[in-house]
Structure formats: C-alpha cells, structure tokens
Residue frames as qw, qx, qy, qz and C-alpha x, y, z in Angstrom:
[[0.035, 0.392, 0.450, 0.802, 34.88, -43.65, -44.56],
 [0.328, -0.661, -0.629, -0.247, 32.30, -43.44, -42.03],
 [0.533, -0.653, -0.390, 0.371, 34.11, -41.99, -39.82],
 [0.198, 0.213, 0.281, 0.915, 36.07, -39.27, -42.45],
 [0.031, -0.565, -0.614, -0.550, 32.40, -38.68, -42.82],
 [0.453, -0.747, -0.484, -0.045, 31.56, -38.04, -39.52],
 [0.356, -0.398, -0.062, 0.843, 34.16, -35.74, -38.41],
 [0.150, 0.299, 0.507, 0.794, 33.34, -33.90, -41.47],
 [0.284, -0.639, -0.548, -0.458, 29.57, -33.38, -40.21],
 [0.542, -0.730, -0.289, 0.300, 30.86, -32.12, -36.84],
 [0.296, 0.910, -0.197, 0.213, 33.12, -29.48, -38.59],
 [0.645, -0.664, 0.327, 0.191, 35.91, -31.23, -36.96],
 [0.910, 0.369, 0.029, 0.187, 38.18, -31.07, -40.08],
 [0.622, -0.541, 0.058, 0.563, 41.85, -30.53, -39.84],
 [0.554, 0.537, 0.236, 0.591, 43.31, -27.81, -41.52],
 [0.153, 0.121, -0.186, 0.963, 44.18, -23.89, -41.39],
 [0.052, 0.723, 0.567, -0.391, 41.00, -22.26, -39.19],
 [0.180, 0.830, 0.321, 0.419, 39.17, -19.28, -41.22],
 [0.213, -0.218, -0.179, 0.936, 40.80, -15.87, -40.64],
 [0.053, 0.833, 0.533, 0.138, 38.63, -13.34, -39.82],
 [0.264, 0.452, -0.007, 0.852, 39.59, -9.44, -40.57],
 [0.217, -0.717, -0.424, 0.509, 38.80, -7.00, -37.24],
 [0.247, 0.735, 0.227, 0.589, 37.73, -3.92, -38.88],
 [0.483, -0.339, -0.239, 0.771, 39.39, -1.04, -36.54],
 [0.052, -0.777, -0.373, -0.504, 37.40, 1.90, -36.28],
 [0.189, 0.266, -0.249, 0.912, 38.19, 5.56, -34.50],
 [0.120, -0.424, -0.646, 0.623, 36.38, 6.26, -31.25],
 [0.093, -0.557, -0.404, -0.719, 33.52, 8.43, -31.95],
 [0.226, -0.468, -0.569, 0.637, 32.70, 10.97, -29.43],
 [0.073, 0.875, 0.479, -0.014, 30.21, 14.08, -29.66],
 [0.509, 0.497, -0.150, 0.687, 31.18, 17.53, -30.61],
 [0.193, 0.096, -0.352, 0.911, 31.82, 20.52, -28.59],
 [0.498, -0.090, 0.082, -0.858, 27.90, 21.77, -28.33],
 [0.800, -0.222, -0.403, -0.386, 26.46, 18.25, -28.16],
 [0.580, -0.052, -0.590, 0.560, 28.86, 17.43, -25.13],
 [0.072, -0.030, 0.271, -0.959, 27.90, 20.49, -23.20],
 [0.671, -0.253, -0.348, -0.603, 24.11, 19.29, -24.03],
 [0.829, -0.076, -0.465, -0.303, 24.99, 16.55, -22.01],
 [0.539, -0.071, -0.623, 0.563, 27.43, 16.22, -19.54],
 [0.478, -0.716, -0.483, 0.157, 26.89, 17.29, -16.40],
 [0.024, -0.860, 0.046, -0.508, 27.92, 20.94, -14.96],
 [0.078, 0.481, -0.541, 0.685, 29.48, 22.19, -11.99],
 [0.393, -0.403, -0.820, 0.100, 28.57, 20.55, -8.87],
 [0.217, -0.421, 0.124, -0.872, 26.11, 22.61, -6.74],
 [0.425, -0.068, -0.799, 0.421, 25.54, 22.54, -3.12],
 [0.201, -0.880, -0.421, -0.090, 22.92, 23.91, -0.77],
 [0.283, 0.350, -0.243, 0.859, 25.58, 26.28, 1.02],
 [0.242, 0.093, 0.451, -0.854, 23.68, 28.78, 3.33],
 [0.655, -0.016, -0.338, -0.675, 20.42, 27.87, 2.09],
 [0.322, 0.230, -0.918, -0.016, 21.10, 24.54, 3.73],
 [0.098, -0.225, -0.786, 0.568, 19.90, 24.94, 7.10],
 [0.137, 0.120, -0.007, -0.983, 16.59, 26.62, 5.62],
 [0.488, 0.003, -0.763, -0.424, 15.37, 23.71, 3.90],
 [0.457, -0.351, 0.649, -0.496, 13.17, 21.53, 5.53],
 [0.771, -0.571, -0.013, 0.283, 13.97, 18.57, 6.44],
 [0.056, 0.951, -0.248, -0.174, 17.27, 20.91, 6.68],
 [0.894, 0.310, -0.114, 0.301, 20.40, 20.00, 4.92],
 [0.570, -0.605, 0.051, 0.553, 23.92, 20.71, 5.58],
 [0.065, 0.835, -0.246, -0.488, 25.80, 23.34, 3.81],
 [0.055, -0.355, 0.862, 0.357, 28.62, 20.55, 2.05],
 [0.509, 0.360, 0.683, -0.380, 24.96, 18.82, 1.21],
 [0.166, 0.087, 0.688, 0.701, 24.80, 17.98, -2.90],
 [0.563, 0.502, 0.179, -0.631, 21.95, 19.84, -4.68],
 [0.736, 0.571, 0.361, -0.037, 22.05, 19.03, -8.00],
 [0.508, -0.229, 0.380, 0.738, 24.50, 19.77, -11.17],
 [0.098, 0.654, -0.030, -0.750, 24.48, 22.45, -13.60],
 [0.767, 0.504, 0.396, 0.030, 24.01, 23.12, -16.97],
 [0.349, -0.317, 0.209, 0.857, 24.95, 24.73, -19.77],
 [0.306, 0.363, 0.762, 0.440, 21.95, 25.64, -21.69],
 [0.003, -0.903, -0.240, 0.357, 21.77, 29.18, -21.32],
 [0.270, -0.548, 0.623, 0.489, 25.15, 29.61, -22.99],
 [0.418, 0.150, 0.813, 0.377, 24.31, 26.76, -25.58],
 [0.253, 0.778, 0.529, -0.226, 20.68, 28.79, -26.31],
 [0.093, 0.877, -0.119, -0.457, 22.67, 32.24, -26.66],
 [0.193, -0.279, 0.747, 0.572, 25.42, 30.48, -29.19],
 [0.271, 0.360, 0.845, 0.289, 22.78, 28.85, -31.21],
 [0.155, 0.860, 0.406, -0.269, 20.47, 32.23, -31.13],
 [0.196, 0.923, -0.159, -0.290, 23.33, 34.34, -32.60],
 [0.918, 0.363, -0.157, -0.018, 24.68, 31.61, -34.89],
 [0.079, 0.789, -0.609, 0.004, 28.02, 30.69, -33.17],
 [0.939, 0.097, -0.315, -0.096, 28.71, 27.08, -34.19],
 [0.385, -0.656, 0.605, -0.235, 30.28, 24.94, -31.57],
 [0.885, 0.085, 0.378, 0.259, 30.90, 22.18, -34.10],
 [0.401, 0.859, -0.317, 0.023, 33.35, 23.96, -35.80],
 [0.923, -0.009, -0.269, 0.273, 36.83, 22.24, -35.90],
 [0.638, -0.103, -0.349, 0.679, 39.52, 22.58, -33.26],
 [0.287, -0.617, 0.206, -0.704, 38.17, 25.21, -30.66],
 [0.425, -0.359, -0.713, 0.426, 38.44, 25.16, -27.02],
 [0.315, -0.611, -0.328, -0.648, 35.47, 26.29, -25.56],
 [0.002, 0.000, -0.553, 0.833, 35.52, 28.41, -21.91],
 [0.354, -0.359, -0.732, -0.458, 32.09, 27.02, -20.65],
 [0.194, -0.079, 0.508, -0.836, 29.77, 28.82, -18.34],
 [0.148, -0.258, -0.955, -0.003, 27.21, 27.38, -16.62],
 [0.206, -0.810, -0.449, -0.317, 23.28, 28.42, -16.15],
 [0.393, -0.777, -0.379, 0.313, 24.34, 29.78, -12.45],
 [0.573, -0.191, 0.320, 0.730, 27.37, 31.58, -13.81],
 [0.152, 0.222, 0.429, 0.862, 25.53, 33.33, -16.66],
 [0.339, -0.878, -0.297, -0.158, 22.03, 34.23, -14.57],
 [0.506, -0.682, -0.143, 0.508, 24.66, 36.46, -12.51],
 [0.265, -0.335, 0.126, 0.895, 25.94, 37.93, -15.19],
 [0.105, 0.288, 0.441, 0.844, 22.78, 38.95, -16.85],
 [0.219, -0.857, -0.467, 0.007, 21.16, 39.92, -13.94],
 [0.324, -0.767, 0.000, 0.554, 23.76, 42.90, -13.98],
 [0.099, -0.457, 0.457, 0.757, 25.04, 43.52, -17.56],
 [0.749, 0.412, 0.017, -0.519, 21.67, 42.19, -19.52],
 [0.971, 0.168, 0.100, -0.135, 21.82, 38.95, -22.41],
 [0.650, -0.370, 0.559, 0.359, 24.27, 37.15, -23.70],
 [0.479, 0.737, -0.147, -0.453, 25.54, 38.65, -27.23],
 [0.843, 0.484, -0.184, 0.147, 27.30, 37.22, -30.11],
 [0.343, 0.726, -0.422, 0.420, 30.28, 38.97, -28.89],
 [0.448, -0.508, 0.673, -0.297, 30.31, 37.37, -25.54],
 [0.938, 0.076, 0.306, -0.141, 29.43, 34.06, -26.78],
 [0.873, 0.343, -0.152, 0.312, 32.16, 33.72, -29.56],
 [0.085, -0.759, 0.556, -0.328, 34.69, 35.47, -26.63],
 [0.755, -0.352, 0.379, -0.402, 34.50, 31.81, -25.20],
 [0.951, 0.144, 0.254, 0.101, 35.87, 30.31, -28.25],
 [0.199, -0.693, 0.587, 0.369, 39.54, 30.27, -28.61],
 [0.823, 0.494, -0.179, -0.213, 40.62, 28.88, -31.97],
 [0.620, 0.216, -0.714, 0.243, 42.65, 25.72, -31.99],
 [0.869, -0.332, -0.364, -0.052, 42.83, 23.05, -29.31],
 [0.193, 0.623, -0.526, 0.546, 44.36, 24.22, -25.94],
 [0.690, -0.359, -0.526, 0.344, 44.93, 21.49, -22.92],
 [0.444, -0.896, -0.023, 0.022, 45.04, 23.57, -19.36],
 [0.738, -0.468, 0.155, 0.460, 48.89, 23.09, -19.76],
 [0.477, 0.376, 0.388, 0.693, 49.06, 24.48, -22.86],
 [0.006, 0.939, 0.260, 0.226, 47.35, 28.24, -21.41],
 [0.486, -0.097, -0.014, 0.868, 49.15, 31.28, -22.01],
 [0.046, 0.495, 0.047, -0.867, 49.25, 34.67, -22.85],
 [0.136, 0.305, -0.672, -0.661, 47.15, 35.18, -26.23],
 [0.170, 0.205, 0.955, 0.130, 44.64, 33.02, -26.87],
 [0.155, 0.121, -0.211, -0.958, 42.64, 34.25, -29.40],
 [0.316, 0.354, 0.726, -0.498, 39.09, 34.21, -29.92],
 [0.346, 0.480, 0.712, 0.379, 36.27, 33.96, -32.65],
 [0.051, -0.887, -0.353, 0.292, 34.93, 37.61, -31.21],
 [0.702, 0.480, -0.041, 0.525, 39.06, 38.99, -32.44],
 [0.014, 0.738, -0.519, 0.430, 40.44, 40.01, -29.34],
 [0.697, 0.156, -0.698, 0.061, 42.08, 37.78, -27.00],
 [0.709, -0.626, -0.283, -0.159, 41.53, 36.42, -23.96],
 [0.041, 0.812, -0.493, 0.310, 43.98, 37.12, -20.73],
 [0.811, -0.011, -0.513, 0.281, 46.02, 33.86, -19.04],
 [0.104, 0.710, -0.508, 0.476, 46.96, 34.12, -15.38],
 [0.649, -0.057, -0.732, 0.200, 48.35, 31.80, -13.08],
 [0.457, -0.466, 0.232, -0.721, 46.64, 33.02, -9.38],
 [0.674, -0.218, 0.477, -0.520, 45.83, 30.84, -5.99],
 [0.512, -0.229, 0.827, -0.023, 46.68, 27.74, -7.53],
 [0.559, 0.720, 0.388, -0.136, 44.14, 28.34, -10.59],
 [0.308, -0.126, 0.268, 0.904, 44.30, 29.39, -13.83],
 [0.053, 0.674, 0.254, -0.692, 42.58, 32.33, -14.57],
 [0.250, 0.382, 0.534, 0.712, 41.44, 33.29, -18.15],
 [0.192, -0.567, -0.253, -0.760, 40.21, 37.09, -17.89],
 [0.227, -0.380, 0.558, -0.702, 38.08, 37.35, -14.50],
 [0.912, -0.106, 0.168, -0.359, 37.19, 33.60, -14.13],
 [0.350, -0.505, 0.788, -0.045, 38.98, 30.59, -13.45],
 [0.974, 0.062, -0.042, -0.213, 38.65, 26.59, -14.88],
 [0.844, -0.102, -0.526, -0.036, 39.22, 23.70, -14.86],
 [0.124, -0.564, 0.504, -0.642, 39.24, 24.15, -11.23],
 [0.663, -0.131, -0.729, 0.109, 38.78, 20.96, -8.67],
 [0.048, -0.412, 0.497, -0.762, 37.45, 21.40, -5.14],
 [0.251, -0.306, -0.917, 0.051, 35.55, 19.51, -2.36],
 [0.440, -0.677, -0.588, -0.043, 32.02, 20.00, -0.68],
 [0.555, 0.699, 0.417, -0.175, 30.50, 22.70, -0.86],
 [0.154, -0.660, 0.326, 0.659, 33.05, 24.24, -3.28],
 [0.811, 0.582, 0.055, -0.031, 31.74, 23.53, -7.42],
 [0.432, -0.552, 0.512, 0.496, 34.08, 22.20, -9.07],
 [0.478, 0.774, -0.004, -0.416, 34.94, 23.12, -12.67],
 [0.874, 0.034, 0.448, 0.185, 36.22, 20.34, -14.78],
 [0.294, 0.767, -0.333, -0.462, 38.44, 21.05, -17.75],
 [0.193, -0.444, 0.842, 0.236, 40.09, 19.23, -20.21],
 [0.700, 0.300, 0.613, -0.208, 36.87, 17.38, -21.64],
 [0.280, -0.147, 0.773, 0.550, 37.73, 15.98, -24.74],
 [0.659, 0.486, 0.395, -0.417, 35.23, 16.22, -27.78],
 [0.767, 0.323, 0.472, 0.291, 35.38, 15.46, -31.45],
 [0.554, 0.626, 0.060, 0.546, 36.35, 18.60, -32.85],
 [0.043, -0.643, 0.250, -0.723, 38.18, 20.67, -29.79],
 [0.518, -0.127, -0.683, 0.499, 38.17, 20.56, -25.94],
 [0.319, -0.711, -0.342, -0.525, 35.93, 22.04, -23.33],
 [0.330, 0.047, -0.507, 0.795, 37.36, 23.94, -20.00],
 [0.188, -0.790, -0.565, -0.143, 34.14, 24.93, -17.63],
 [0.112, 0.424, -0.253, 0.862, 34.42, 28.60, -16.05],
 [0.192, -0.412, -0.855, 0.247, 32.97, 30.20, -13.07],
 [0.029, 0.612, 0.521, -0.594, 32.24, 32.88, -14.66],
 [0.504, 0.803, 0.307, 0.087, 31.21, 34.80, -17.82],
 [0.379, -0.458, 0.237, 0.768, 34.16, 36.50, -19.40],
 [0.435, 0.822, 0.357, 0.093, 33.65, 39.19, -22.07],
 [0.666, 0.481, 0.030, 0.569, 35.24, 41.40, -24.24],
 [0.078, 0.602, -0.196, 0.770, 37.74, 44.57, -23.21],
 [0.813, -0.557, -0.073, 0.151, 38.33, 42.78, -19.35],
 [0.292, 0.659, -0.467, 0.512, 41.57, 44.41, -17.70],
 [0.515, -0.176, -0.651, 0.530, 42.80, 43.59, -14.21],
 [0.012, 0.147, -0.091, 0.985, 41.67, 47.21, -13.75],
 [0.555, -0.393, -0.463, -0.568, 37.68, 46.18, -14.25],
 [0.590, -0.300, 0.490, -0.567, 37.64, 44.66, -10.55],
 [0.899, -0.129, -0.020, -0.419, 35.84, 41.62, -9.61],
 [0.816, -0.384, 0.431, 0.042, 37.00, 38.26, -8.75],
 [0.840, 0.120, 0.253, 0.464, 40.63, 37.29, -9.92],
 [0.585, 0.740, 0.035, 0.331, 41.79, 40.95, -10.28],
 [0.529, 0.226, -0.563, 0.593, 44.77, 42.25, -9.13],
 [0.082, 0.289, -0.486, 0.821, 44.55, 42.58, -5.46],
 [0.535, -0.326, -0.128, -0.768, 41.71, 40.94, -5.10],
 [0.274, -0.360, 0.746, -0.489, 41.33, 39.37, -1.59],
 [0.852, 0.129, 0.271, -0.429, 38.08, 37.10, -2.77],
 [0.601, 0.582, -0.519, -0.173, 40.16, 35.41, -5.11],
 [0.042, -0.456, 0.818, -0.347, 41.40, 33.43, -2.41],
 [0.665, 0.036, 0.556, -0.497, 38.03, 31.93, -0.95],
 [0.825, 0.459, -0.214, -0.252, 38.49, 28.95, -3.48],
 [0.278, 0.671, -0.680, 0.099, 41.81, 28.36, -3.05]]
C-alpha cells in the first residue's frame, strides 16, 4: 500500500497520459499600409556624392533605406484605403515621389489610387490590363530583363550601388511590388522618360 501510495504522490501512475488539443491558428501578418509603415524601402547608396563626404565613402557605399511615407501620407490625405481586400499595391518610395513632385507638383487621389490594382497579382501573374482603383489601367511590359508597369519598373533586384526594388511582399489583404518610380494616369510609350520605347536609359539598370 505504501508504495501504491507513493507512486501515486509522484504522479507516477500508469495509465493513458492526458491529451492535450493544439489549437491551430492562421499566421497573422499586417495589411498592405501597415507593411509599407514598416518594412524597409529601396536600398540607397551614396553614388557620386560618395567621394564628397568626409571621411569619404565609396560610391557602392550603403546610405540608408527608404521609405514609403510620402505615398502612405498622400493615400491617407485623400482617403485611399490600403486595407482594403485583395489589392496589389505599386509602391513608391520617398526618393521616387520627391522627383516626381519636384516636376509635376503633389500627389493626388488619382495618382495614389493609380497604384492600386484590384485583386492580388504575383510578378508572374503581370500582364496587359491591370486595372486600377483610379479606372484606367495600368500598362505591362517585359523590357531589359524587368518588368515594367507604365514608365517604372519592380520588383527589380540589383547589387551595390544599384536600389533594389523588392516585390512580391506578402500582406494580409493583397501584395506589395516597390517601383522606381511614380506612375500616373494617361502614360503612353509616347510620354518619354525611362522605360519608353527607344529609350537608351532603360538599360543603365539592366
């Protein structure tokens, strides 16, 4: 008996062990505008500016990573909700959008919801078509190894000093493809600038 007892008081009793239920529970990740709060931006590099600094730096020399909270500011000023479900958002960054409103002024509604394409498109999945919240639709072209949406490129990969523009970032409602440059409405291959036809700069990436 004493010893019944004592097994007893050491929970050493024989039988079936307690099942215990694992409660399985979906990954929770951030949406589309609270990802873009947070992750990091294009990488940026001193370039020419390198050898200016002092103590001087080289050119392929990391500076620091972008944002996106110029972009985030203008959506949120002219109410264009990046938690909405399934959108993939074309995401310029601070340097990206100070260039293009030091030459065509703020960022409007209409350029801000041009960036969101309704329903969830992976870089393999761009094509012709891909409509937007603004209601006209963005152009798709394959160029220099890139793809091209309008006259800017993403999810583009490159080394030192070249930024590179991540795509594919998953989020909770939709998927986020960075650009390297503002795209806006009524672009044609005709407008010029980098990625239209015949344009020789298009290359210096490649």
């Amino acid at each position: 008996m004493l010893a019944i007892v004592s097994f007893a008081a050491s929970g050493l009793l024989v039988g079936n062990a307690p099942m215990h239920t694992m409660r399985h529970m979906s990954p929770m990740m951030a949406t589309v505008g609270e990802t873009l709060a947070t992750i990091n931006g294009p990488d940026v590099y001193w370039g020419p500016e390198g050898p200016l600094q002092d103590p001087m730096k080289e050119e392929s020399d990391f500076k620091e990573y972008d944002t996106f909270s110029t972009f985030l500011a203008a959506c949120a000023e002219h109410g264009v909700d990046l938690n909405q479900p399934d959108i993939t958002v074309f995401a310029p960054a601070n340097l990206a959008c100070d260039e293009f409103t030091s030459v065509y002024g703020p960022l409007t509604k209409d350029i801000c919801e041009y960036h969101v394409v309704k329903g969830v498109v992976k870089t393999d999945q761009l094509g012709s078509g891909l409509p937007t919240l603004q209601g006209s639709t963005i152009t798709y072209r394959r160029m220099f190894r890139k793809d091209f949406v309008d006259n800017a490129f993403c999810a583009a990969m490159a080394s030192p000093p070249r930024s590179s523009y991540p795509g594919n970032i998953a989020a909770d409602n939709g998927i986020i493809h960075m650009l390297n440059e503002v795209i806006y409405p009524g672009w044609t291959e005709s407008s010029g600038g980098y990625g239209s036809a015949g344009d020789p700069a298009a290359t210096r990436d490649a």
